[in-house]
Wavefront OBJ file of the C-alpha trace (Angstrom):
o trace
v -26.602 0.328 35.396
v -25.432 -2.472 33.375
v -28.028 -2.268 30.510
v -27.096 1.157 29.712
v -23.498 0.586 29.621
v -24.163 -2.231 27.236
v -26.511 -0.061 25.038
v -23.629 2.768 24.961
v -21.159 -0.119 24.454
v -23.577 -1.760 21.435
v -24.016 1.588 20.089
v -20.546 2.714 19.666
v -19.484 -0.478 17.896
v -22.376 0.080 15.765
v -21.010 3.138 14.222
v -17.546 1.873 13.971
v -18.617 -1.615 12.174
v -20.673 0.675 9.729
v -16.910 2.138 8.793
v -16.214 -1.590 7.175
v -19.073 -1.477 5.270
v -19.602 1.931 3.832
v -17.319 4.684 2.056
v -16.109 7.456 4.731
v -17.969 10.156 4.582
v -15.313 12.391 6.248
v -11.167 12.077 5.781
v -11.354 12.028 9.575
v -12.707 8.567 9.222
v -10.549 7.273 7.144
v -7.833 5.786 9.634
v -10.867 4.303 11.743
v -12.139 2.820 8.592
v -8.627 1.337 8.623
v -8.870 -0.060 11.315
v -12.606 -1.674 11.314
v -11.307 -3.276 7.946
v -8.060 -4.695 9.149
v -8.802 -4.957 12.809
v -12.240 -5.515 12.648
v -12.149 -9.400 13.996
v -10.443 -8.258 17.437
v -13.681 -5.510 17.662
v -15.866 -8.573 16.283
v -14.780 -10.294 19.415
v -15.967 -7.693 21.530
v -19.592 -7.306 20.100
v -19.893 -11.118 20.535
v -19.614 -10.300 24.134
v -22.006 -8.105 24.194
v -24.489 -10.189 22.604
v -25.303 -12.355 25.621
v -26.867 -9.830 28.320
v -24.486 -10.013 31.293
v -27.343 -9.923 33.910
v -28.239 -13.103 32.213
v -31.691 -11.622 30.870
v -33.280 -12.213 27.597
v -31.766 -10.985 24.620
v -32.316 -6.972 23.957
v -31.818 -4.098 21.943
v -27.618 -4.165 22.767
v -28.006 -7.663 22.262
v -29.074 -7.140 18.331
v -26.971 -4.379 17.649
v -24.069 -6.544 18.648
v -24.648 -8.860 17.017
v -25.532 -7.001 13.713
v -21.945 -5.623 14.610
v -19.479 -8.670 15.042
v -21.064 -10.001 11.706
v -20.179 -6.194 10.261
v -16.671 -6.614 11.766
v -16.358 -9.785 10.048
v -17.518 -8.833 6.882
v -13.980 -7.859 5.621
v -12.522 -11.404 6.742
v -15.637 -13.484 5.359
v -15.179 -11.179 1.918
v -11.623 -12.154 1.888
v -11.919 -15.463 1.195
v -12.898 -15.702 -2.353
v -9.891 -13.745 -3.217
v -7.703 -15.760 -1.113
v -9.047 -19.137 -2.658
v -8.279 -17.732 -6.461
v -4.922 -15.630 -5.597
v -2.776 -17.997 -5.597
v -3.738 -19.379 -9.133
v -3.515 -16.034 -10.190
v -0.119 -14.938 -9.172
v 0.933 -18.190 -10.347
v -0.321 -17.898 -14.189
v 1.489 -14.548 -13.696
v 4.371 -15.499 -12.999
v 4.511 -18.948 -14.795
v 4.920 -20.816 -11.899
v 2.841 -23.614 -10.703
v 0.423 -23.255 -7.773
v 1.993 -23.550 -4.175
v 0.103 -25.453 -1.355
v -1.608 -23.867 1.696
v -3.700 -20.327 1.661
v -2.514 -17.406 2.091
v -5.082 -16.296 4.369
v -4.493 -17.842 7.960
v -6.587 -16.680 11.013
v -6.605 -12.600 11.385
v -4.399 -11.453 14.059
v -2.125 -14.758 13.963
v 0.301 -13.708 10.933
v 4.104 -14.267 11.265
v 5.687 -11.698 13.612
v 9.345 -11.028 11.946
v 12.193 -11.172 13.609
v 13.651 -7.448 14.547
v 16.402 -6.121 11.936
v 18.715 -3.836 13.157
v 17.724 -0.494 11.108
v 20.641 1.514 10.250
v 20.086 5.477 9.136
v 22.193 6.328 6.255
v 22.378 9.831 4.097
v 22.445 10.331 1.000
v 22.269 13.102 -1.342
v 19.271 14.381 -2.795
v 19.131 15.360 -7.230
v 20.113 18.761 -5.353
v 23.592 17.976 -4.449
v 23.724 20.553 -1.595
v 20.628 18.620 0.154
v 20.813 15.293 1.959
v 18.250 13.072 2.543
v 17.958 9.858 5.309
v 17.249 6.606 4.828
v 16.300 3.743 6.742
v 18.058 0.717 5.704
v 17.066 -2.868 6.901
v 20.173 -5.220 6.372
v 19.987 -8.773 4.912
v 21.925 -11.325 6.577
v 22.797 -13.163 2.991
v 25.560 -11.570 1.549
v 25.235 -9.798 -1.556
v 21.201 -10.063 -1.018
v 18.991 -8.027 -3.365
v 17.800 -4.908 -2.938
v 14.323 -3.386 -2.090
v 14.071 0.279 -2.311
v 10.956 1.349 -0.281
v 8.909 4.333 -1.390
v 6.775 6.207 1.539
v 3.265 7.499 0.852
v 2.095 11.108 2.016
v 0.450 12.837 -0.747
v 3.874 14.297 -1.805
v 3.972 16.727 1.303
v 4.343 14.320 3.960
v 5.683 10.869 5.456
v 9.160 9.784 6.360
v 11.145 6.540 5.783
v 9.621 4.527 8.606
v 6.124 4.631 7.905
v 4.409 1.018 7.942
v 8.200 -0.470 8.619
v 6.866 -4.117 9.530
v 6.977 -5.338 5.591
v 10.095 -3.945 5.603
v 11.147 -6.025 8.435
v 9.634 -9.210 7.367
v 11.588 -8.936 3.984
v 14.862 -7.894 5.649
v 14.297 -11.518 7.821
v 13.740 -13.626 4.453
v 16.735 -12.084 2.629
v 16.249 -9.157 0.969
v 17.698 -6.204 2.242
v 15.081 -2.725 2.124
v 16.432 0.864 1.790
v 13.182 2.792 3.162
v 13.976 6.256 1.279
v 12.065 9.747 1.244
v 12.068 13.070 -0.912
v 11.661 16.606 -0.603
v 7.809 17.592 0.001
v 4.952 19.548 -1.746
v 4.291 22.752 -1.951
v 8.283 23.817 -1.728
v 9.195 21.272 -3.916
v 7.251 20.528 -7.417
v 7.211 17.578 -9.913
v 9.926 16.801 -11.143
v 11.458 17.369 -7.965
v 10.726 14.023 -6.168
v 11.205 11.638 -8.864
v 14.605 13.208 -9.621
v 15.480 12.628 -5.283
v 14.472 8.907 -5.907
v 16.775 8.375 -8.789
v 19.562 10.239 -7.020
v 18.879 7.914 -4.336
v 18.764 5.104 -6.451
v 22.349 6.014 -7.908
v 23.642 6.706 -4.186
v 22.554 3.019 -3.166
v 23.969 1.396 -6.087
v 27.273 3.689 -5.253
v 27.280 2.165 -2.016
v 26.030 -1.715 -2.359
v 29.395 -3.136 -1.857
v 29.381 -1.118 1.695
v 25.969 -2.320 2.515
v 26.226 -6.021 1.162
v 23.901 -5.665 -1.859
v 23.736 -6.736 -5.342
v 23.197 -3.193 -6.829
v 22.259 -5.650 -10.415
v 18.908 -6.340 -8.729
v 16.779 -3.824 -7.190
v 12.620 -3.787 -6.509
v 10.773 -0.531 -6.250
v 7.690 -0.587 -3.762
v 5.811 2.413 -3.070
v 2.694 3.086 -1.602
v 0.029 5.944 -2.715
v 2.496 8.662 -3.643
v 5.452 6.512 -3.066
v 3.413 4.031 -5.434
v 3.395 6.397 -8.052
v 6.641 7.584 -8.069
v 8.076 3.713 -7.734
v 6.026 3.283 -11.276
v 7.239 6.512 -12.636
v 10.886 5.757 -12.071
v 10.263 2.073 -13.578
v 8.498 3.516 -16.483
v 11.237 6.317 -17.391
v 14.651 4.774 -16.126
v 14.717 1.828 -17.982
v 17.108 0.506 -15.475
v 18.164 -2.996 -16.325
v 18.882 -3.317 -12.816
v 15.354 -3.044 -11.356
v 13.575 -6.283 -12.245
v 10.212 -5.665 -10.754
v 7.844 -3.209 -9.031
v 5.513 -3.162 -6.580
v 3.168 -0.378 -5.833
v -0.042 -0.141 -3.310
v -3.138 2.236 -4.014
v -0.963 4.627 -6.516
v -2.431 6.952 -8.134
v -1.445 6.521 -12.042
v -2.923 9.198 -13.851
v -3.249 13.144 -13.337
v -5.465 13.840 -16.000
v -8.005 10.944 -14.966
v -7.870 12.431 -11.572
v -8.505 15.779 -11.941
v -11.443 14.878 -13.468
v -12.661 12.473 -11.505
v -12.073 14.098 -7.889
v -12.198 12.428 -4.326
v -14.966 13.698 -1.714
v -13.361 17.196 -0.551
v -14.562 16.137 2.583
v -12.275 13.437 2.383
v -8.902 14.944 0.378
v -8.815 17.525 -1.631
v -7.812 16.427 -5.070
v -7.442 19.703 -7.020
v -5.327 21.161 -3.813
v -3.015 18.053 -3.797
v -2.733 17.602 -7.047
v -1.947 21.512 -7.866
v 0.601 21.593 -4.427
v 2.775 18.429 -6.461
v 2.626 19.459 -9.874
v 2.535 23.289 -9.636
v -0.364 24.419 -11.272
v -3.589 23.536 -12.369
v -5.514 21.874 -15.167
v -6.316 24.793 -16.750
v -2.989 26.093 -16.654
v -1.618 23.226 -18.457
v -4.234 23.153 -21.862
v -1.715 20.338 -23.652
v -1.851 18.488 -19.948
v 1.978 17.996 -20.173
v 3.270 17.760 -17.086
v -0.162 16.061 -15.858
v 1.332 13.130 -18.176
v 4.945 13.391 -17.515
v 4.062 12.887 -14.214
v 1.321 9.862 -15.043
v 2.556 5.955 -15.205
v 0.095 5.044 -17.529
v 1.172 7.760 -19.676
v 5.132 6.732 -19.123
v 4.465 3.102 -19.202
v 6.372 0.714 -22.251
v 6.744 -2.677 -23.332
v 10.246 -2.470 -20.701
v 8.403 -2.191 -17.912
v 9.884 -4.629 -15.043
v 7.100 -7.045 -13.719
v 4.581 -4.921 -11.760
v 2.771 -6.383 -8.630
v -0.373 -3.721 -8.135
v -2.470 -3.957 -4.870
v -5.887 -1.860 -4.215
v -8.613 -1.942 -1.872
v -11.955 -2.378 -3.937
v -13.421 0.918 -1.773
v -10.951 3.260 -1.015
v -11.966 6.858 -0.799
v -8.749 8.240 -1.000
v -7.573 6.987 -4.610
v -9.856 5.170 -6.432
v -9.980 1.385 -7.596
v -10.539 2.447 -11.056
v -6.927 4.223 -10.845
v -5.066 1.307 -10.890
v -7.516 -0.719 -12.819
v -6.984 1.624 -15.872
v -2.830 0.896 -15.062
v -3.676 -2.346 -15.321
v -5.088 -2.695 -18.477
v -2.376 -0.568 -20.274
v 0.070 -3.356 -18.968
v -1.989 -6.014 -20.300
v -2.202 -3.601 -23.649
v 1.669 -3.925 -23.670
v 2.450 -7.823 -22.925
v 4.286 -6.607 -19.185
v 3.877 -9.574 -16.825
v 1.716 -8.373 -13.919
v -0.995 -8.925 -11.112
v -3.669 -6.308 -10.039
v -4.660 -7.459 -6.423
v -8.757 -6.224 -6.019
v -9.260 -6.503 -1.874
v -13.233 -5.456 -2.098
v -13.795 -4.864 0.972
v -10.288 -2.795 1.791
v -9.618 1.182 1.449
v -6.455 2.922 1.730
v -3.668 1.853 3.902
v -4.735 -1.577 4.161
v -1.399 -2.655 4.156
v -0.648 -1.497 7.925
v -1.693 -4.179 9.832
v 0.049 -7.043 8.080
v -1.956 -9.735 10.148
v -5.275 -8.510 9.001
v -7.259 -9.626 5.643
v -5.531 -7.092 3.538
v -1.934 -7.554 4.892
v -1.842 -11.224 4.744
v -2.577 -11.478 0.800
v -1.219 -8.507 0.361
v 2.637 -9.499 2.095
v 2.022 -13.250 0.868
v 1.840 -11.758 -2.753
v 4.551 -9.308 -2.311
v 6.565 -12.087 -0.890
v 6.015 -14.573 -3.936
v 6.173 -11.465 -6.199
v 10.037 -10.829 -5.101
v 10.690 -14.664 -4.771
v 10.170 -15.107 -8.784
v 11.282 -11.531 -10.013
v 14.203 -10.994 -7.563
v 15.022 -14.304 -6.195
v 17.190 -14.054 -2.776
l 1 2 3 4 5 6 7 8 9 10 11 12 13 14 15 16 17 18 19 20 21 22 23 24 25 26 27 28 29 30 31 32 33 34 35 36 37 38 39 40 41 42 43 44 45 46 47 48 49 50 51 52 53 54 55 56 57 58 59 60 61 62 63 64 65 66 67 68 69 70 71 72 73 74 75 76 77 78 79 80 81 82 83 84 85 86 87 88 89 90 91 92 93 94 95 96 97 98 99 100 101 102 103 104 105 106 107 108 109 110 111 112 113 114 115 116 117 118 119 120 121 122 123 124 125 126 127 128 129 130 131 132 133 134 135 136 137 138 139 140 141 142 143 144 145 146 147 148 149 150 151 152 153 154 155 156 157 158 159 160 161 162 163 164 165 166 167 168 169 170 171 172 173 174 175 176 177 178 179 180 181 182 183 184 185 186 187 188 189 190 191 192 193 194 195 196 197 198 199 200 201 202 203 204 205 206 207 208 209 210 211 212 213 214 215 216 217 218 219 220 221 222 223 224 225 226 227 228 229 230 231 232 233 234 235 236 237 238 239 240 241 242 243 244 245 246 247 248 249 250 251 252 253 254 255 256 257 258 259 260 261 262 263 264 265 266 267 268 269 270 271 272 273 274 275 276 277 278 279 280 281 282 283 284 285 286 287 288 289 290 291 292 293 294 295 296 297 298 299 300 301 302 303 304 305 306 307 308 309 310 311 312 313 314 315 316 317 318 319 320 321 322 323 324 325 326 327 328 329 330 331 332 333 334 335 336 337 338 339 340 341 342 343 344 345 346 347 348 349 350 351 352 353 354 355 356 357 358 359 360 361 362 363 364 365 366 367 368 369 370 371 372 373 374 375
C-alpha cells in the first residue's frame, strides 16, 4: 500500500508545483497559484519527503516526481534572489538614500510576526452623506504618528476593510497608524462613485486626526488591484499636499489599454468588470472619456507624491505590462518612484508576508514610508 499512496501523494504535488511555474489556466486556480508561489517552500518540504521511498527501496517513479516538485516549489524562492540582491540599490537611488546593510530576503516562512494592534471600527460617511461606511483603524502608539490610509482590492464589487490586515499590523507596530477603508461596490455603484467615497473618507479622517492621534499633514495611500487604482487616482487628481507618497500593488492603470488587451475569460472577465465599474462599454464611450478619467496614467502630473509600484512578473489577473506602462509615464514626468518586477509572483502575492513576494514587497513598503513619511 505504501507505493501507491506515495505515487497519489507525488502526483498531486506535481500538479500544484506546475501552478508556480505556469500562468493559470482557470480563475479557479488562481488562489492555489497563490499559494504554490508564496507557500511553495513549506510544500517543497513535503516533496523532499517523498523523494526517499519510505520502504527504503530504490528510488521510483514518486521518487522523481518529487523531486521534480520540491525544485518547482522552490523555483519562486531561488528566482527571488536576484531581485533581492539589486532591490535594495534600487530603492535607494530612488529615494536618494544610501544603501542599508542586510537583505531583505531572510528564510521563507521565518519573517517578523507583528505584534497584535488593537483594531478599532470607526464610521464614517460616504461622498453620499446619507450613507456610512466602516473602517478598520490600526492605532499607532507614537503620538501624532502619520497616517496610512489602506485601500482594499475586489474588482470594485467586492472586499471589505480587513482583507490581507497583517501589513497593516506590522506598520501599526513600527509607528504609523493605518485606516483600512472601503467604498460602495460595482454594479449599483459606477465610477465616479468610489473615488468620490475615498476622498470623503479621506476628509472624514483628517476631520478626526486629533481624536485618533494622527498628523492629518501626512497621509500614504496604499491600495491593492482596485484599491491600487483608486489610491493612484486620488493621488493623481487631489493634489493633496498632505499625502506625500503612494503605494499601490498589481493596479490596474489604464481602461483603454485594458479593454484592449483582455485577461483569459476563463480567468476574469475583463469587458464584464470593466463595464460593471465604469457603466458602459468601449463602444459606448467613442472619445473613451470616462475610460481616462478613470485611468492613472491618464490623470498622472509632475505633482504626483512618490509612488512605490509592486507587480508580480506573471499575474493573470492584471498584467505586468499595466503597471510597467505607469511606470514609464512617471519616469516621463521626473516623479520619484520604484516599480518592484517579482517574476515569478501573480496576483495577491502580498498575502503571505513571510513568503518571497511579501518579504521584498513589506521590506520596500517599509523603507518606502520610512523616507516619504518618516514616523
Amino acid at each position: 500500500m505504501i507505493a501507491p499512496v506515495r505515487l497519489t501523494l507525488a502526483l498531486g504535488l506535481v500538479g500544484f508545483a506546475a501552478l508556480a511555474v505556469f500562468r493559470v489556466p482557470h480563475g479557479a486556480l488562481w488562489k492555489p497559484a497563490v499559494i504554490a508561489t508564496e507557500w511553495g517552500h513549506l510544500l517543497a518540504a513535503l516533496a523532499l519527503a517523498l523523494v526517499v521511498p519510505w520502504d527504503r527501496g530504490r528510488a521510483d517513479v514518486a521518487s522523481w516526481l518529487a523531486g521534480a516538485s520540491a525544485l518547482a516549489l522552490l523555483s519562486p524562492t531561488l528566482r527571488a534572489i536576484p531581485v533581492a540582491l539589486g532591490v535594495d540599490a534600487r530603492l535607494s537611488a530612488a529615494i536618494g538614500e544610501p544603501p542599508r546593510s542586510g537583505s531583505p530576503l531572510g528564510i521563507p516562512g521565518l519573517g517578523r510576526t507583528p505584534k497584535p494592534v488593537v483594531v478599532r471600527t470607526l464610521s464614517l460617511p460616504a461622498a453620499d452623506a446619507h450613507t456610512a461606511l466602516p473602517v478598520q483603524f490600526y492605532p499607532s502608539a507614537q503620538p501624532n504618528a502619520p497616517l496610512v490610509v489602506a485601500i482594499h482590492g475586489g474588482s470594485w464589487n467586492s472586499g471589505e476593510p480587513s482583507q490581507l490586515p497583517e501589513i497593516y499590523q506590522q506598520l501599526a507596530g513600527q509607528g504609523w497608524a493605518v485606516a483600512a477603508v472601503t467604498y460602495r461596490f460595482a454594479p449599483a455603484f459606477r465610477h465616479p462613485t468610489q473615488s468620490d467615497d475615498i476622498a470623503a473618507l479621506i476628509a472624514g479622517l483628517k476631520e478626526r486626526a486629533p481624536e485618533l492621534g494622527v498628523d492629518a499633514s501626512r497621509l500614504a495611500l496604499y491600495g491593492r488591484s482596485a484599491g491600487g487604482q483608486l489610491a493612484l487616482l486620488h493621488a493623481a487628481k487631489a493634489r493633496d499636499p498632505a499625502i506625500k507618497a503612494v503605494i499601490a500593488a498589481y493596479p490596474v492603470t489604464d481602461f483603454v489599454w485594458s479593454w484592449d488587451h483582455p485577461t483569459n475569460p476563463r480567468v476574469v472577465d475583463s469587458f464584464a468588470t470593466i463595464t460593471d465599474y465604469l457603466g458602459r462599454r468601449r463602444e459606448a464611450d467613442p472619445d473613451r472619456a470616462v475610460f481616462r478619467d478613470a485611468s492613472p496614467i491618464f490623470q498622472v502630473s509632475t505633482d504626483m507624491p512618490p509612488t512605490l509600484l509592486g507587480h508580480g512578473g506573471r499575474d493573470e489577473l492584471v498584467f505586468f505590462e499595466q503597471t510597467q506602462r505607469f511606470d514609464a509615464r512617471l519616469s516621463e514626468l521626473g516623479v520619484p518612484h520604484l516599480l518592484l518586477g517579482l517574476p515569478w509572483a501573480t496576483h495577491g502575492f502580498d498575502a503571505n508576508l513571510t513568503g518571497p513576494g511579501g518579504q521584498l514587497w513589506s521590506w520596500s513598503v517599509e523603507r518606502w514610508l520610512r523616507r516619504w513619511l518618516p514616523v
